[in-house]
C-alpha positions as CSV (number, residue, x, y, z in Angstrom):
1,X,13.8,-13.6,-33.6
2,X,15.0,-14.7,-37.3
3,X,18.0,-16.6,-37.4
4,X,19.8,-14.1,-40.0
5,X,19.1,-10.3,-40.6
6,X,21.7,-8.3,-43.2
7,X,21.0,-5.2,-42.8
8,X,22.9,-2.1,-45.1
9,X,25.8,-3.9,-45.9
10,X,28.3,-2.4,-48.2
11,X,31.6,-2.7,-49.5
12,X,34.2,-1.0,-51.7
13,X,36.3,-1.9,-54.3
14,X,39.0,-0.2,-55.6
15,X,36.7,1.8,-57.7
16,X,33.3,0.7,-56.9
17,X,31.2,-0.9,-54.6
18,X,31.5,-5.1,-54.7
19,X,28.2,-4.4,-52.5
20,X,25.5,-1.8,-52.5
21,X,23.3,-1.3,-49.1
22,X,22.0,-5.4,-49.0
23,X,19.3,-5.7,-46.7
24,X,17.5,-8.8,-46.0
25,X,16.2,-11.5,-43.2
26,X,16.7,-15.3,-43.0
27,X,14.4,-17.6,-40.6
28,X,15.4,-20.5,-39.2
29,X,15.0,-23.8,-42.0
30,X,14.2,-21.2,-44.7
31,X,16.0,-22.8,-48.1
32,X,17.5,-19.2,-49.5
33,X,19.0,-19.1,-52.5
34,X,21.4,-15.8,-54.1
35,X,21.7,-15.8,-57.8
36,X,23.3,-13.2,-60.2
37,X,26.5,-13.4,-62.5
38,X,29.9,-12.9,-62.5
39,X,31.0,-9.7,-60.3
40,X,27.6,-9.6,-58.6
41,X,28.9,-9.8,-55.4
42,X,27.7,-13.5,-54.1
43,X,31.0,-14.4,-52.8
44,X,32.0,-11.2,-51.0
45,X,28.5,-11.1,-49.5
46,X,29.0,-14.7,-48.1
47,X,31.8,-14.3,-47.0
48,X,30.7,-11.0,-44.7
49,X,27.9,-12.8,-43.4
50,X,30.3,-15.9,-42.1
51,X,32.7,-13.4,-40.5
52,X,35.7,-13.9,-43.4
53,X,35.4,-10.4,-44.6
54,X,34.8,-6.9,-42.9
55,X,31.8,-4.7,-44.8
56,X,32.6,-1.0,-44.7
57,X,29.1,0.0,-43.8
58,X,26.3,-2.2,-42.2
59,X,26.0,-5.0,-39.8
60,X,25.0,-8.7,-39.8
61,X,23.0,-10.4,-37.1
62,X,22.9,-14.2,-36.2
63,X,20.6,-14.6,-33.6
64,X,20.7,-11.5,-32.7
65,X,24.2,-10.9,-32.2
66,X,26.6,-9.1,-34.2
67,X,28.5,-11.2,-36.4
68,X,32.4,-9.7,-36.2
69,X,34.6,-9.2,-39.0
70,X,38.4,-9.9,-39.6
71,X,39.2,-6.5,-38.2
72,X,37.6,-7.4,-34.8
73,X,38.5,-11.1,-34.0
74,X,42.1,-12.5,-33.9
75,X,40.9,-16.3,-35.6
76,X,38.3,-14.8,-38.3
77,X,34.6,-16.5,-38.5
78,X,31.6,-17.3,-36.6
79,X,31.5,-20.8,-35.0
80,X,28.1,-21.4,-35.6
81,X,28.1,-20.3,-39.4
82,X,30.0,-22.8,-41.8
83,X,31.0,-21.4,-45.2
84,X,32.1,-23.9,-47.8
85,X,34.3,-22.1,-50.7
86,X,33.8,-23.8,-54.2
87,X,37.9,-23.4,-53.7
88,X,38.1,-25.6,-50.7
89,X,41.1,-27.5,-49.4
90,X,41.8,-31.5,-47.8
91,X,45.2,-31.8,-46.2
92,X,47.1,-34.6,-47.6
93,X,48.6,-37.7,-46.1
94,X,45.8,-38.0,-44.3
95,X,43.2,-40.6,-43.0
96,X,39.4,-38.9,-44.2
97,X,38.6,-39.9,-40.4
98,X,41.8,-38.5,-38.8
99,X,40.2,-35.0,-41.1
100,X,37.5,-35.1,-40.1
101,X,38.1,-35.8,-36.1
102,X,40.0,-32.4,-36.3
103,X,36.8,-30.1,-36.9
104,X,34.5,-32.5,-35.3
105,X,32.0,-31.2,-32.1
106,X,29.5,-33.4,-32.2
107,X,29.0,-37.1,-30.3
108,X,30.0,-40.0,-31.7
109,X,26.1,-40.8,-32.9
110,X,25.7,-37.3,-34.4
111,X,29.1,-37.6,-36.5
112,X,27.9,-40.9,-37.8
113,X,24.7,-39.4,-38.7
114,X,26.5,-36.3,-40.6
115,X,28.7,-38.7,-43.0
116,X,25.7,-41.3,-43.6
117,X,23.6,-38.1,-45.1
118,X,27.3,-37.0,-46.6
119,X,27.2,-40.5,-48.3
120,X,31.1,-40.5,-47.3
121,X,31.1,-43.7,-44.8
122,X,32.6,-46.2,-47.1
123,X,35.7,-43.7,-47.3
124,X,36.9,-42.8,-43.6
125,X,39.3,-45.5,-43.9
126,X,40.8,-43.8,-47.4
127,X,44.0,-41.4,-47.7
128,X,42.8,-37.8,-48.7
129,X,44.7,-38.1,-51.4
130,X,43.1,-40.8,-52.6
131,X,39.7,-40.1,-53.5
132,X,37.6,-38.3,-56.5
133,X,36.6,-34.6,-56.9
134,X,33.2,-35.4,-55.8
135,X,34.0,-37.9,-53.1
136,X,36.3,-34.8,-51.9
137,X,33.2,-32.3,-51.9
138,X,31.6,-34.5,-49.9
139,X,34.1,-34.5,-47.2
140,X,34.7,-30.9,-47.0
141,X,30.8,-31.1,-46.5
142,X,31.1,-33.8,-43.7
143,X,33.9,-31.6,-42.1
144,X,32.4,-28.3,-42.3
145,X,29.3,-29.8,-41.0
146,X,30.8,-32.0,-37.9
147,X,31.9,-28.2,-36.5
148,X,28.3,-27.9,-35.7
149,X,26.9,-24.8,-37.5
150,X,23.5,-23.6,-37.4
151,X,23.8,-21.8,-40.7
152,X,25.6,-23.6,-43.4
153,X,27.0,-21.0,-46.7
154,X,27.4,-22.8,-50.2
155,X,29.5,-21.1,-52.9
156,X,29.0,-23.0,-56.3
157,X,28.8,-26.6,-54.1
158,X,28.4,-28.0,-57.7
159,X,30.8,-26.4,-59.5
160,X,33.5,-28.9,-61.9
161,X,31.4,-32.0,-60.7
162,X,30.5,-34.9,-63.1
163,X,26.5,-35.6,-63.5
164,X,26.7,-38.5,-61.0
165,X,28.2,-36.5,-58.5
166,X,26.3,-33.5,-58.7
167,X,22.9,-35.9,-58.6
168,X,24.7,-37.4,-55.4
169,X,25.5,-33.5,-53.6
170,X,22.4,-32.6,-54.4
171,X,20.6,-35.7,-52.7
172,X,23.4,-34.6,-49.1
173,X,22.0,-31.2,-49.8
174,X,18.6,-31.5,-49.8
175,X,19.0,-33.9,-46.5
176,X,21.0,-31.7,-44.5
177,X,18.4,-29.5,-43.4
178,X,15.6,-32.4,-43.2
179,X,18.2,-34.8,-40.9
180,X,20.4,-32.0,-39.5
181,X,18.3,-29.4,-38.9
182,X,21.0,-27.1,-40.4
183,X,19.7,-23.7,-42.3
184,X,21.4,-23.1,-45.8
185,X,22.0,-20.5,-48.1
186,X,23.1,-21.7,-51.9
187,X,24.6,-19.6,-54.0
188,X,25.0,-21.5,-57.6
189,X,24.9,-20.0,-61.6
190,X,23.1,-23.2,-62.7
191,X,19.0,-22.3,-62.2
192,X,17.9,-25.6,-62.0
193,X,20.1,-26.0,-58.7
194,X,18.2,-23.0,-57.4
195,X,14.6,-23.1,-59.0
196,X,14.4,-26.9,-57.6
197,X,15.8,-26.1,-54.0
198,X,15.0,-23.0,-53.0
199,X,11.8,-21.1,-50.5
200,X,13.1,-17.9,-51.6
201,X,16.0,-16.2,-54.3
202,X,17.7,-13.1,-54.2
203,X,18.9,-12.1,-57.3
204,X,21.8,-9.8,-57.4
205,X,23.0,-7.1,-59.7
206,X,26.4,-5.5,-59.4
207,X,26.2,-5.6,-56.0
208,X,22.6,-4.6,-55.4
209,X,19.8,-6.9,-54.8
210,X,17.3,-6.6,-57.8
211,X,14.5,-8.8,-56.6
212,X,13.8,-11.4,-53.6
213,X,10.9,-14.1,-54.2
214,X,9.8,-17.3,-54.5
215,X,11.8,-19.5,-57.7
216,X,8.0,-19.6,-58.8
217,X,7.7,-15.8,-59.0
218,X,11.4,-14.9,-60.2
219,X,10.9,-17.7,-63.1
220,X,7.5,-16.4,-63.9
221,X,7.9,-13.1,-63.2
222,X,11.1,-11.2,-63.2
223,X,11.7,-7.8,-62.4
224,X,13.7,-6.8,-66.0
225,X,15.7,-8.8,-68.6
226,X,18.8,-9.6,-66.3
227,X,16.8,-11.3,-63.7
228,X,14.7,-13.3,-66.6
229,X,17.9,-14.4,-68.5
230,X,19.6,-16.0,-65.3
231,X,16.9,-18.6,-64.8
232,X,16.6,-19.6,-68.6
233,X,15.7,-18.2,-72.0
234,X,12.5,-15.9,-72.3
235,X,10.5,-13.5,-75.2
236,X,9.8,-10.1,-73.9
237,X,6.3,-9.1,-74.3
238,X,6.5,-6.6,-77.1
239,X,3.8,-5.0,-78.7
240,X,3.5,-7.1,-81.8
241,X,3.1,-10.1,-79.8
242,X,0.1,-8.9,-77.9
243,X,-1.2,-8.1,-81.2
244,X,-0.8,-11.8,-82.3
245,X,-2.1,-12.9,-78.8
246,X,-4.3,-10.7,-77.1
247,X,-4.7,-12.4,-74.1
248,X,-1.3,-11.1,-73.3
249,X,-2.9,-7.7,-73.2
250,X,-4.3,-8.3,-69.5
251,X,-1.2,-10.7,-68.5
252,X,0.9,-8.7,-65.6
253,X,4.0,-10.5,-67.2
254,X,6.7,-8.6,-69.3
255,X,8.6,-11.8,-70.7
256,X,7.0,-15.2,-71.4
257,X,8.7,-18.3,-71.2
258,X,9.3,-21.1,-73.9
259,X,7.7,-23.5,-72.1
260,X,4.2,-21.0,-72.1
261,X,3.4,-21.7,-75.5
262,X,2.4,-24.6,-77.4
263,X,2.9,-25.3,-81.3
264,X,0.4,-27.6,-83.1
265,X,0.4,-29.1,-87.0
266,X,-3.7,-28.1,-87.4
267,X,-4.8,-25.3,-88.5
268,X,-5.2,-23.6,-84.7
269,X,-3.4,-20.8,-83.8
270,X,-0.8,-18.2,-85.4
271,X,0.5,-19.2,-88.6
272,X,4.6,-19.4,-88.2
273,X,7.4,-20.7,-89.7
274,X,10.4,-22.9,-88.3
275,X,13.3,-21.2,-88.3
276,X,15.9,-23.3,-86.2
277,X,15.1,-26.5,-84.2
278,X,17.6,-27.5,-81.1
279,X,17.7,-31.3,-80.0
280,X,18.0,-30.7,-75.8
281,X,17.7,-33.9,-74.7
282,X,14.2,-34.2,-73.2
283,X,12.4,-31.5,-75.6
284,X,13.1,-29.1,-78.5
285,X,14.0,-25.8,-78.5
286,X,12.5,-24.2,-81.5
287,X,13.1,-20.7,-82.9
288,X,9.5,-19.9,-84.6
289,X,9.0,-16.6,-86.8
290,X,5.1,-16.1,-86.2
291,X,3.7,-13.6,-88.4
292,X,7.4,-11.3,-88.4
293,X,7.7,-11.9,-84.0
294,X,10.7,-13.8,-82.9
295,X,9.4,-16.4,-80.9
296,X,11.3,-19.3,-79.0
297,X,9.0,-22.4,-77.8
298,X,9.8,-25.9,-76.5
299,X,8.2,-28.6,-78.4
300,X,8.5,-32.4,-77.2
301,X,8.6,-33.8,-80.9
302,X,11.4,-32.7,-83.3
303,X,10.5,-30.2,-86.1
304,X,12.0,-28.9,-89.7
305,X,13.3,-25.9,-90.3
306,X,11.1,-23.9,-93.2
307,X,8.1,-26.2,-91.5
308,X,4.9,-24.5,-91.0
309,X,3.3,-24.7,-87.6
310,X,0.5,-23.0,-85.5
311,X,1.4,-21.5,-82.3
312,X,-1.0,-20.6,-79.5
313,X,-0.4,-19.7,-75.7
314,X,-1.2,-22.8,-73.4
C-alpha cells in the first residue's frame, strides 16, 4: 500500500480552478519534489493533502485512509502529516525547550535525536525571541517534527535564508529521512534545491500537473518551454540548429542545455561569435551567435565579446 495516493483533486477559485484533477502516488521514503511558479497551485495542493484545506472534488489517501478536510474535523489536520508553511510562527517569551515540549510525542531519546539532526541543541536554553531567522526555521522544523509525522510537507523551507543557513537546512533536510525515517515532499522555486534532492518532480502548471519524473529526465528532457525554463536556461532545438549540428537530428530532445555544448579557440567546430559573456561565479555564461543561431553555452574560462570561437556539442 503506498504511503500517499492524490487522486482527482480539484479546487475552485473565484473564477478558476487553483487545482485541475491532480492525480498522483507517494511510497514510503520516496524524496518527491512539486515545482512550478507563482499561482501554480503548490501551496493549495499541500495544504489539501495535510488536511488544512477542503478540495471540491477528489480525495486524498494516507495509508489508505481518507485524509479529512476543514469541513469534516472540528481541530483541522492530520496527525501524522506535518506541514511547515514558509509563513510559520514561534510564540514569544518563550523558552525554545518549553516550545518545543508543547508539540512533542516522542521519548525523551527520540526528541534529542530530532534537535541533534535539527542542529538546534545549543539553543533550547534561548528565549524565542532571541534567535536568527534560520536558527528559527530550524525550530519550527524540530517542533513540527517532535509531533511525530510520517509524512513531513515543505513550502519554500529556504525561502529569505542567508547562504549559511540555507547550506545548514539543507544538511537537517537531507537527514531527516536518513535518521528519522520521515517521508517528505519539497516544494521550492530554486531548482538546485529540487534537482539535488529529489527521486521524483512534479511540475505544475496553473494548477495541472505538466510532467512527473526523475530531476534527471525533467532537466534533460522537459515536456515544453515552461517545464525547461523552471530548472534553468535552455536553446530550443530549432531547425537551423540541427542544420549546424546534425547529430541533433536523431536526439529525442526538444531544448538543449548550456552546459551540452562546448566552445573551443581551434579551428573545431561551428564558427561563432561572442556576443555577451556573464561572470557566474564558478563558470561563464556566454551568449554565442553561431552562424545567425542564438546559442547560450557555459564556458569555465572567461571570453570577449566580438571574440571568435568554435562551438561543438559535447
Amino acid at each position: 500500500m503506498s504511503l500517499l495516493n492524490v487522486s482527482g483533486i480539484s479546487k475552485k477559485g473565484n473564477e478558476d480552478y487553483f487545482l485541475k484533477n491532480i492525480n498522483f502516488i507517494q511510497e514510503t521514503s520516496e524524496k518527491l519534489a512539486i515545482a512550478g511558479g507563482t499561482g501554480a497551485g503548490k501551496t493549495t495542493l499541500l495544504r489539501i493533502i495535510a488536511g488544512l484545506e477542503q478540495p471540491d472534488a477528489g480525495e486524498v489517501l494516507f495509508e489508505g485512509a481518507r485524509v479529512k478536510g476543514p469541513l469534516e474535523k472540528l481541530l483541522p489536520g492530520h496527525p501524522q502529516i506535518g506541514y511547515l508553511s514558509q509563513n510559520f510562527e514561534l510564540r514569544n517569551n518563550y523558552h525554545v525547550e518549553e516550545l518545543l515540549q508543547m508539540a512533542n510525542k516522542l521519548s525523551e531519546a527520540d526528541a534529542s535525536l530530532v534537535y541533534q539532526v535539527c542542529r538546534i541543541e545549543h539553543l533550547l536554553n534561548r528565549w524565542s525571541d532571541e534567535i536568527s531567522g534560520g536558527e528559527r526555521q530550524r525550530i519550527a522544523f524540530a517542533k513540527t517534527l517532535v509531533a511525530a509525522p510520517k509524512l513531513l510537507l515543505l513550502d519554500e523551507p529556504f525561502s529569505n535564508l542567508d547562504a549559511i543557513h540555507r547550506t545548514i537546512l539543507k544538511s537537517v533536510i537531507d537527514d531527516i529521512e536518513t535518521q528519522l525515517n520521515t517521508t517528505c515532499i519539497l516544494v521550492s522555486h530554486d531548482p538546485a534545491d529540487l534537482l539535488s534532492w529529489a527521486d521524483q518532480v512534479i511540475v505544475l502548471n496553473e494548477g495541472k500537473v505538466v510532467q512527473r519524473d526523475s530531476p534527471g529526465e525533467i532537466y534533460k528532457h522537459p515536456v515544453n518551454e515552461y517545464a525547461a525554463a523552471l530548472f534553468g536556461k535552455f536553446n530550443p532545438v530549432s531547425p537551423g540548429l540541427i542544420h549546424l549540428f546534425p547529430a541533433l537530428a536523431n536526439d529525442v530532445r526538444r531544448f538543449i542545455r548550456p552546459n551540452d555544448f562546448q566552445i573551443k579557440r581551434d579551428n573545431n567546430g561551428v564558427q561563432s561569435k561572442v556576443q555577451l559573456s556573464r561572470f557566474m561565479g564558478a563558470y561563464y555564461e556566454v551568449e554565442i551567435d553561431a552562424s545567425g543561431q542564438q546559442v547560450t553555452v557555459l564556458s569555465d574560462y572567461e571570453l570577449k565579446e566580438g571574440e571568435t570561437v568554435y562551438l561543438s556539442l559535447k
